[in-house]
Residue frames relative to the residue before (quaternion, step in Angstrom):
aa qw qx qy qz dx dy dz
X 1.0000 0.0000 0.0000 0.0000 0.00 0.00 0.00
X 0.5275 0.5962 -0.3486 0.4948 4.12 1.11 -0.22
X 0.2482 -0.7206 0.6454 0.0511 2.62 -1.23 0.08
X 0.5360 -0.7264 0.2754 0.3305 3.82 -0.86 1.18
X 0.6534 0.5106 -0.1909 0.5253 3.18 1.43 -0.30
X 0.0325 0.8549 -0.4505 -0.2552 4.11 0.26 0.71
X 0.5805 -0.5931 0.4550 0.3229 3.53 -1.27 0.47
X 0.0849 -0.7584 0.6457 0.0246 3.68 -1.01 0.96
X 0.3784 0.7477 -0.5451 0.0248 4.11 -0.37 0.49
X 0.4464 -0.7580 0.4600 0.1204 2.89 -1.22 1.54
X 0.1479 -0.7671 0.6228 0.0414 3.65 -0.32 0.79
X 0.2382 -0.8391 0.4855 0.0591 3.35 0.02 1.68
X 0.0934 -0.7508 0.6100 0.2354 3.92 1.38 -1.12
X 0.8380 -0.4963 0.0559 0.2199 2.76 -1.11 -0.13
X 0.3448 0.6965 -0.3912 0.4929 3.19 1.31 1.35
X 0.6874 -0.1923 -0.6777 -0.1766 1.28 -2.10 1.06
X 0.7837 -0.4105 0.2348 0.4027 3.92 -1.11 0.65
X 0.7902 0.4254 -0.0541 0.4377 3.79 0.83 -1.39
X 0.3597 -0.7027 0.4407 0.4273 3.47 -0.66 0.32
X 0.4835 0.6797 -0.3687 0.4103 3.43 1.68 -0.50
X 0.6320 0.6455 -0.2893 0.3165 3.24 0.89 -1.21
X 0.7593 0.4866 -0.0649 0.4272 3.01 1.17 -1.58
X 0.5887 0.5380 -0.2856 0.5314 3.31 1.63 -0.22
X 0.6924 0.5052 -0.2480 0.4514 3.17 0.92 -0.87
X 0.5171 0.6628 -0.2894 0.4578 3.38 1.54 -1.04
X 0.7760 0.3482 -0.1533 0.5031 3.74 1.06 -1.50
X 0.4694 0.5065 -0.5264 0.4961 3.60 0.88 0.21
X 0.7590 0.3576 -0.3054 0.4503 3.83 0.05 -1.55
X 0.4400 0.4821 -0.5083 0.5618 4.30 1.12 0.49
X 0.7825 0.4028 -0.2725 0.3889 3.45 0.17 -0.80
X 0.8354 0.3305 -0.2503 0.3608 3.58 1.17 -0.67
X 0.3765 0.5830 -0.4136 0.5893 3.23 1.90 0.09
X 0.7621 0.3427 -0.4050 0.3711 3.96 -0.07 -1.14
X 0.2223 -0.8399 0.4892 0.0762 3.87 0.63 -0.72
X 0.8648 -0.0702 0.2068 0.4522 3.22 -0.75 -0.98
X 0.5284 0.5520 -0.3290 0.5549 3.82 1.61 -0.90
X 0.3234 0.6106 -0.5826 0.4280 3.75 0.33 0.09
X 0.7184 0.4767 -0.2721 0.4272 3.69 0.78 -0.80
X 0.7790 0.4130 -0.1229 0.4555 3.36 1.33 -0.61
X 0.7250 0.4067 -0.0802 0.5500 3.17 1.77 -0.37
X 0.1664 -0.8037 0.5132 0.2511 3.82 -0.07 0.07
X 0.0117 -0.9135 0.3923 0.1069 3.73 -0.19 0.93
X 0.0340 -0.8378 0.5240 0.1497 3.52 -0.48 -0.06
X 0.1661 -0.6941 0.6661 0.2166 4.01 -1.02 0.18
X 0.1509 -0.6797 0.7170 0.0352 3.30 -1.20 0.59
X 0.1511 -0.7974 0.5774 -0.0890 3.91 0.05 1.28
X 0.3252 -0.6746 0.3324 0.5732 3.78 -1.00 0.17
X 0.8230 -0.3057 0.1052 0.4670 3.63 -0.76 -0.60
X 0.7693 0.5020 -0.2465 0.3089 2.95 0.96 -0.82
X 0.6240 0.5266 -0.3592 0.4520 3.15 1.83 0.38
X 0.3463 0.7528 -0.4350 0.3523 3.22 1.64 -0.84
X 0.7066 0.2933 -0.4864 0.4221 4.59 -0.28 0.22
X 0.6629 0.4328 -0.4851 0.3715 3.41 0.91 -1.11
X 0.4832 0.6975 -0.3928 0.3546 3.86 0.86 -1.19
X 0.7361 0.3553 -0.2930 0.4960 3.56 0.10 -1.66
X 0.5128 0.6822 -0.3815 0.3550 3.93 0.52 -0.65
X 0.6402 0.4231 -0.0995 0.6334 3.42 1.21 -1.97
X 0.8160 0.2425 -0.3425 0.3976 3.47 -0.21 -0.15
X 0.2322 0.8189 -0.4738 0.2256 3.52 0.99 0.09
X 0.8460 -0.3590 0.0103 0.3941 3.79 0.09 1.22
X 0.0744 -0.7253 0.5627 -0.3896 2.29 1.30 2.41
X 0.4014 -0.7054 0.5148 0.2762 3.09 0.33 -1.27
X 0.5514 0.5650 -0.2697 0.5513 3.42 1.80 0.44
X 0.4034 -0.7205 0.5354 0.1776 3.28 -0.44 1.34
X 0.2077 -0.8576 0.4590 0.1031 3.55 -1.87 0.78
X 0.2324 -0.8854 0.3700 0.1588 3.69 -0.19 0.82
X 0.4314 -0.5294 0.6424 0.3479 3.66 -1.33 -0.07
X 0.4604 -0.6976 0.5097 0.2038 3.43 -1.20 0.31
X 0.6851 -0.1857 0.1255 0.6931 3.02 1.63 -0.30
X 0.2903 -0.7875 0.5314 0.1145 3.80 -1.77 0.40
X 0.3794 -0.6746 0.5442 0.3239 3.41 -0.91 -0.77
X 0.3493 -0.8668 0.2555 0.2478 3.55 -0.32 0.56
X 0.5722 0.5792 -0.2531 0.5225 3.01 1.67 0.14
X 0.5639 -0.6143 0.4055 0.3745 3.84 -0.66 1.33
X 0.8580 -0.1656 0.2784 0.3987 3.56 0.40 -1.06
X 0.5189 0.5756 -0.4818 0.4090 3.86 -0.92 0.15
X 0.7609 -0.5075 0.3021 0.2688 3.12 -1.67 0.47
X 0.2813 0.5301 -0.7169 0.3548 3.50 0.09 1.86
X 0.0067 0.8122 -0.5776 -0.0811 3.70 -0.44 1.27
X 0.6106 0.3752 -0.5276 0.4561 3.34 -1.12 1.08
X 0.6247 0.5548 -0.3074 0.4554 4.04 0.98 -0.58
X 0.0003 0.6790 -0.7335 0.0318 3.30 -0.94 0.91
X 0.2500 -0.8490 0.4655 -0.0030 3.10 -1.52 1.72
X 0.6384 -0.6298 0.2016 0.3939 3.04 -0.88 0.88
X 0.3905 0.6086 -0.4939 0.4829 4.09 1.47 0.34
X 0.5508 0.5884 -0.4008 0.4356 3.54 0.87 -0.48
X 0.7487 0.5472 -0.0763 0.3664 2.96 0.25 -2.09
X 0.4651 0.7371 -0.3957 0.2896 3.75 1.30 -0.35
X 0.8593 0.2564 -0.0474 0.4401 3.21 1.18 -1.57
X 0.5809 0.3828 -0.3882 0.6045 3.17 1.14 0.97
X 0.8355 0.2064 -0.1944 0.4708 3.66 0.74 -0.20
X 0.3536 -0.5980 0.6852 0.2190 3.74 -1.37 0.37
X 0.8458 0.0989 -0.0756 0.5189 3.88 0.48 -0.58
X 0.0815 -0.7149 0.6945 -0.0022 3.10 -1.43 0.59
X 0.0866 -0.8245 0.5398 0.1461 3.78 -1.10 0.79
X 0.2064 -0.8420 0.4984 0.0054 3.36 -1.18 1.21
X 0.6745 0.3740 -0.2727 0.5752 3.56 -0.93 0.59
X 0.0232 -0.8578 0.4698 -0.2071 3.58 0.53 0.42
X 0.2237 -0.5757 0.6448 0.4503 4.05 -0.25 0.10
X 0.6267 0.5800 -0.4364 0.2834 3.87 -0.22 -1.50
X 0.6173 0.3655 -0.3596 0.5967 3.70 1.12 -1.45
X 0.5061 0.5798 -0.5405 0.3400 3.36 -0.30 -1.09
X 0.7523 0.6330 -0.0907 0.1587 3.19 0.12 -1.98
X 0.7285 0.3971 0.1834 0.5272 2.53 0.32 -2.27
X 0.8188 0.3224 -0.0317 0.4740 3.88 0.25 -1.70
X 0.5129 -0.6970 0.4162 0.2790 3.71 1.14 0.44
X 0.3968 0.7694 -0.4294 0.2571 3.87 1.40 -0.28
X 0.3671 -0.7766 0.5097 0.0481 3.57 -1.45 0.60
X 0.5363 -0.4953 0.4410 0.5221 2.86 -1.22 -0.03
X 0.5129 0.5322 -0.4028 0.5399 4.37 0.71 -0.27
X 0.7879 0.3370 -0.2974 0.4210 3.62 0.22 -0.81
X 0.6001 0.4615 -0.4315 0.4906 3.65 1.20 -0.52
X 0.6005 0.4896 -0.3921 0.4960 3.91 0.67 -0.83
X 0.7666 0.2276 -0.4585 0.3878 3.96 -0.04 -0.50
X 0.4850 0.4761 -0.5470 0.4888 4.24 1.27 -0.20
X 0.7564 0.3493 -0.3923 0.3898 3.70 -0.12 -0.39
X 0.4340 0.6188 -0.4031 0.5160 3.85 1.15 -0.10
X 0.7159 0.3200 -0.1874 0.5916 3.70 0.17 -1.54
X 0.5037 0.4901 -0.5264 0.4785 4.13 0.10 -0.61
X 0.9100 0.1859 -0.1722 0.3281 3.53 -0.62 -1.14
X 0.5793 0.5225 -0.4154 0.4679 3.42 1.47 -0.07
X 0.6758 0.4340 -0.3588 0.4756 3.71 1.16 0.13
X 0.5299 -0.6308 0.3000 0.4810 3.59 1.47 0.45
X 0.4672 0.5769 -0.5687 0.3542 4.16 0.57 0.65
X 0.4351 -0.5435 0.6445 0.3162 3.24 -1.75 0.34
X 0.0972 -0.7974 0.5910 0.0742 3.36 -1.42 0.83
X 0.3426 -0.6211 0.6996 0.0865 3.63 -1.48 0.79
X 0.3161 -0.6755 0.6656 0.0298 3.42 -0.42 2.19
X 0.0250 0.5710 -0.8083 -0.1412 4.31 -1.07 0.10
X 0.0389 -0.6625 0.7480 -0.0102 2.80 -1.75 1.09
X 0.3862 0.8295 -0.3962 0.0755 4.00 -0.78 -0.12
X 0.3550 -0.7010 0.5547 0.2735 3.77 -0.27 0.41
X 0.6669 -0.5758 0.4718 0.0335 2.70 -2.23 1.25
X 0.5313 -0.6076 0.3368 0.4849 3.74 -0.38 0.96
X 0.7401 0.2254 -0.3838 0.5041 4.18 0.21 -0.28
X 0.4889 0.5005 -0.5751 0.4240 3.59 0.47 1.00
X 0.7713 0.2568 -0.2310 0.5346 3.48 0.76 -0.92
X 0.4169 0.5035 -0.5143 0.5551 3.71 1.12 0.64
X 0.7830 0.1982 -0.2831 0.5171 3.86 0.35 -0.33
X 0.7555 -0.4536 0.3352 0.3334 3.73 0.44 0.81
X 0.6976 0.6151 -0.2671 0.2524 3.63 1.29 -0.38
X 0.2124 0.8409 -0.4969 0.0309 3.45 1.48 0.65
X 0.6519 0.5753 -0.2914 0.3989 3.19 0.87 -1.76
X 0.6916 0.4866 -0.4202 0.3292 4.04 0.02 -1.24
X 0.8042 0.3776 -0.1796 0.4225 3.40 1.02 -1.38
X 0.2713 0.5251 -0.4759 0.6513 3.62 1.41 0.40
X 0.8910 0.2828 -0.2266 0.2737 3.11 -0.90 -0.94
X 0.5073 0.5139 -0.4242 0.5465 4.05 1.58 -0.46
X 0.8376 0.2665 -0.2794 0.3865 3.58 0.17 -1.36
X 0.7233 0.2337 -0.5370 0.3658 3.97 0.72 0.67
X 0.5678 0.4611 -0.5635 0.3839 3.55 0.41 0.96
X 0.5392 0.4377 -0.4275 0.5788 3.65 1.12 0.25
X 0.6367 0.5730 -0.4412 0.2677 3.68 0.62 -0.11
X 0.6350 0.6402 -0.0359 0.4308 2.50 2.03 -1.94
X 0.3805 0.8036 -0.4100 0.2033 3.09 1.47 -0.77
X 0.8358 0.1089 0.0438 0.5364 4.09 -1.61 0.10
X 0.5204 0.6117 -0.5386 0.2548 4.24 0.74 -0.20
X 0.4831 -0.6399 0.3969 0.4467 3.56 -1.08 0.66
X 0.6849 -0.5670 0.4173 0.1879 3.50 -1.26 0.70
X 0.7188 0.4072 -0.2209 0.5184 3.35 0.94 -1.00
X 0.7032 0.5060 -0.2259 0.4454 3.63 1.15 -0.72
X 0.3846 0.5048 -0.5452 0.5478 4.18 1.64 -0.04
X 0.8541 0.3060 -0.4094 0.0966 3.20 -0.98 -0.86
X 0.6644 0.3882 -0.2866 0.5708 3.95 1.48 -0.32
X 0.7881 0.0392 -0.2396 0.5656 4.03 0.83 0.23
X 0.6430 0.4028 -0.5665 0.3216 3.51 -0.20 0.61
X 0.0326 -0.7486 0.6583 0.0722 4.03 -0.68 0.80
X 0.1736 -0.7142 0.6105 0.2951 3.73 -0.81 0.23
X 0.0666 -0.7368 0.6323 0.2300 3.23 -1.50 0.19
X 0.3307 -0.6959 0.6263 0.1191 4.00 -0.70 0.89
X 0.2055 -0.7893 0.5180 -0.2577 3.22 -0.09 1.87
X 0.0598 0.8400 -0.5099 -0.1758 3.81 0.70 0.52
X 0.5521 -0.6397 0.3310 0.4201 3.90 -0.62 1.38
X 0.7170 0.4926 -0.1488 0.4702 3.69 0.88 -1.37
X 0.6425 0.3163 -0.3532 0.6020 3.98 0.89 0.49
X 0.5908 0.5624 -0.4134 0.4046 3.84 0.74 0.23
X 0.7530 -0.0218 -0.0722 0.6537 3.73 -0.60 1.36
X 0.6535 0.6259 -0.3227 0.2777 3.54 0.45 0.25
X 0.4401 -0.7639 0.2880 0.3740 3.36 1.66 -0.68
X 0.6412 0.5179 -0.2258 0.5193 3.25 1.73 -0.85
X 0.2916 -0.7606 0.5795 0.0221 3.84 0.01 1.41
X 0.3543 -0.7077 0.5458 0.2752 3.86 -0.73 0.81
X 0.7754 -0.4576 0.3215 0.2931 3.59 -0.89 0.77
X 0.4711 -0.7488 0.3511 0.3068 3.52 -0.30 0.06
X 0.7464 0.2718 -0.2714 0.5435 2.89 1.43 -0.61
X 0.3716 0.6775 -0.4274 0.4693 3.36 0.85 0.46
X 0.7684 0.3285 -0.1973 0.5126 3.35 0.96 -1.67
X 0.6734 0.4309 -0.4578 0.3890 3.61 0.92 -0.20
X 0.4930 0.5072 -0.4673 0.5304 3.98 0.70 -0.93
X 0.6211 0.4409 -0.4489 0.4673 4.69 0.40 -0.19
X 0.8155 0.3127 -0.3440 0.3446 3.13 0.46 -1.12
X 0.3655 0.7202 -0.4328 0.4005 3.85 1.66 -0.26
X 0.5592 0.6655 -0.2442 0.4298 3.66 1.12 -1.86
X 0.6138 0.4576 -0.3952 0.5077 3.68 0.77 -1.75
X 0.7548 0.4629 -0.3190 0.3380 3.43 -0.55 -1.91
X 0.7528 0.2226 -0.4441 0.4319 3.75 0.14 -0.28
X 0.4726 0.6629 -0.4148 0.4064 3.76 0.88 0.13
X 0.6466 0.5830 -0.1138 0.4786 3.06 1.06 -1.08
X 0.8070 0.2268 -0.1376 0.5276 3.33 0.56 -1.14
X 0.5756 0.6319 -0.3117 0.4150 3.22 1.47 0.34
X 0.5516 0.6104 -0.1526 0.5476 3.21 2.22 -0.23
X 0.7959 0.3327 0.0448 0.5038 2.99 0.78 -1.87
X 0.2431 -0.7670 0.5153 0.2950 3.32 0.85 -1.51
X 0.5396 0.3921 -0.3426 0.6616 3.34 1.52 0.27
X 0.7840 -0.4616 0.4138 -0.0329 3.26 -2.31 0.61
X 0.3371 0.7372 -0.5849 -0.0286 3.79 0.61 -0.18
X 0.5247 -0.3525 0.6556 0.4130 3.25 -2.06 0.03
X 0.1219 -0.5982 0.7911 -0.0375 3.21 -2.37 1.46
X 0.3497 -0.6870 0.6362 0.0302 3.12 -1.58 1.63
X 0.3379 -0.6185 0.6401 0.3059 3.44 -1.42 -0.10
X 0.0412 0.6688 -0.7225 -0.1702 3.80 -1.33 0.20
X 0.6859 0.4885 -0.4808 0.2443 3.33 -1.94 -0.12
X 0.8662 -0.3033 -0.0444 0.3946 3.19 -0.45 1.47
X 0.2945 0.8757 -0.3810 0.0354 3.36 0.84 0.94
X 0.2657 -0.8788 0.3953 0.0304 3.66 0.12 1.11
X 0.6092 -0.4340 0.4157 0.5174 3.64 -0.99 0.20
X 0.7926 0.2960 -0.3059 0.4365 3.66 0.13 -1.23
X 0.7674 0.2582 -0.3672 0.4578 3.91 -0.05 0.17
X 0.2038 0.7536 -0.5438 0.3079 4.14 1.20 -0.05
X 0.6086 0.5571 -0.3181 0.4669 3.76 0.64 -1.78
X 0.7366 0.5805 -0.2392 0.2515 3.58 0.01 -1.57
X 0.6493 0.6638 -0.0432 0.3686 3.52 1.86 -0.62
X 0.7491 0.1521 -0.0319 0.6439 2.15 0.85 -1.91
X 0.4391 0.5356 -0.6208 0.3674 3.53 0.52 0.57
X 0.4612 0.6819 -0.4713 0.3165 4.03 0.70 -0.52
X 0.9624 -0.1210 0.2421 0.0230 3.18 -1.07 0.48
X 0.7934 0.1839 0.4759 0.3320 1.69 -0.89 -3.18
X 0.7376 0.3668 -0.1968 0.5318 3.11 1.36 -1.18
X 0.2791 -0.7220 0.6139 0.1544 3.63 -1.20 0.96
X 0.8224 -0.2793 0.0550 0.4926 3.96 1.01 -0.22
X 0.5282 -0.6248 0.4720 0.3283 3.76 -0.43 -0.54
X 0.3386 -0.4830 0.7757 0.2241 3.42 -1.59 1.26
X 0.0806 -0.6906 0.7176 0.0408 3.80 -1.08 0.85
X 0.2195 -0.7386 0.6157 0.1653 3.68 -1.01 0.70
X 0.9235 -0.1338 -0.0438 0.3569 3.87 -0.48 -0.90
X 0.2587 0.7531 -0.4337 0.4216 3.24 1.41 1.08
X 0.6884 0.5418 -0.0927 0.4733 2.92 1.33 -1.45
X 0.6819 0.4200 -0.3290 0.5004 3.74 1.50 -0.19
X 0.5564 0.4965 -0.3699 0.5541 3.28 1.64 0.65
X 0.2514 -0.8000 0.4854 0.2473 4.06 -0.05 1.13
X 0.4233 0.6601 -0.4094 0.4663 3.90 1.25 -0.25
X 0.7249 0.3757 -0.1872 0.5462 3.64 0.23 -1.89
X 0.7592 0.4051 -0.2954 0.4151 3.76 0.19 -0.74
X 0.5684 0.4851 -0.3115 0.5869 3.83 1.47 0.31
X 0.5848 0.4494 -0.3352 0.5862 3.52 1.28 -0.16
X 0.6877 0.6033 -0.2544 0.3136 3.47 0.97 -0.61
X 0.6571 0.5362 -0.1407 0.5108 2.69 1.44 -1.45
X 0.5592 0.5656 -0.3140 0.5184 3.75 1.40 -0.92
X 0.7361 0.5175 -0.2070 0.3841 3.57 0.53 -0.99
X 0.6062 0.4327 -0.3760 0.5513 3.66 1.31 -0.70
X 0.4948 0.7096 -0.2912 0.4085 3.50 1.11 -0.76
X 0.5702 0.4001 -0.2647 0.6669 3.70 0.67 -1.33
X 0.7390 0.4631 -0.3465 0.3455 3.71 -0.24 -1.08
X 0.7578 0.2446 -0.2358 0.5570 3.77 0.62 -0.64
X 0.4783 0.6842 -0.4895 0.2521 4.12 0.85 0.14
């Protein structure tokens, strides 16, 4: 189920404050990862308003650049929403379904299925987050609600277009910004759950990430799974130090 190449994407949120910041942030990615670009697939995901200077800085780095989210609708009068037709020519990836949106942005399973609809119908690669809330997996319900919110994601998507841009990442809600990382085997027997979901939809294969506190020292534990092809990484990844330990560690793990 891996793949020779693991997946690293940084999901800055909403950091960092400065456009300097955020430039400077994607240079010390680009000069820490180096030459492992070959060994690692990376991506940044910046918020929007940094996302031109970024693509600029990484400009044949070799490190791929996301949106943090979209809107699903080409255009018209939804002001504050930027759609993923935008987002074409500045980005290859874009990630939807988010806990934070979920959370925070009232968003569904319907609203994550029509952002991942418009995402790949405008030619981006998309990261699906899927994951249960801490009194879901306190009452035994990871798997049911995993499995509801990616077959409502997956829902009406074209078939031929899941298996080269859609990646899921299983993001438990209660291990995000929290310190408490879900078990390994806990997170891999989820991310096992995705792949037969998946191929139970489509009939095709995607790559599956871990999220929720994923650090240099436990990074290894993941992506060594199986199941797991790499990690959605959240505020490790706004340190360029911790996110050079990371990148070194998946390395060791796939040498």
């Amino acid at each position: 189920m891996s793949t020779p190449r693991p997946f690293l994407a940084a999901n800055w949120k909403l950091n960092p404050t400065t456009l300097v910041e955020a430039v400077d942030l994607a240079r010390a990615v680009a000069q820490t990862a180096g030459d492992r670009v070959g060994q690692v697939e990376l991506a940044l995901f910046p918020p929007f308003p940094w996302l031109l200077s970024v693509a600029g800085t990484l400009q044949a780095k070799g490190i791929g650049l996301g949106a943090q989210d979209c809107y699903w609708e080409p255009g018209g009068a939804y002001t504050g929403e930027v759609s993923a037709a935008m987002l074409s020519s500045l980005c290859e990836w874009v990630i939807v379904g988010h806990s934070e949106r979920r959370q925070h942005f009232c968003e569904t399973d319907e609203t994550v299925n029509r952002k991942a609809a418009a995402a790949l119908s405008a030619g981006l690669k998309v990261i699906i987050c899927v994951g249960e809330r801490a009194e879901q997996f306190d009452a035994g319900e990871t798997e049911t609600v995993v499995e509801s919110q990616l077959r409502a994601a997956l829902r009406g998507l074209d078939r031929d277009l899941i298996p080269g841009r859609v990646v899921v990442a299983y993001e438990p809600v209660w291990a995000i910004g929290t310190g408490r990382n879900a078990d390994p085997g806990h997170a891999g027997r989820t991310m096992e759950l995705a792949h037969t979901v998946v191929t139970s939809e489509s009939g095709a294969s995607v790559r599956m990430l871990y999220g929720g506190s994923v650090k240099g020292d436990n990074v290894a534990s993941y992506v060594g799974l199986a199941a797991c092809d790499g990690c959605l990484v959240g505020g490790a990844s706004l340190d360029s130090e911790e996110f050079s330990r990371m990148i070194e560690a998946v390395v060791e793990v796939g040498a």
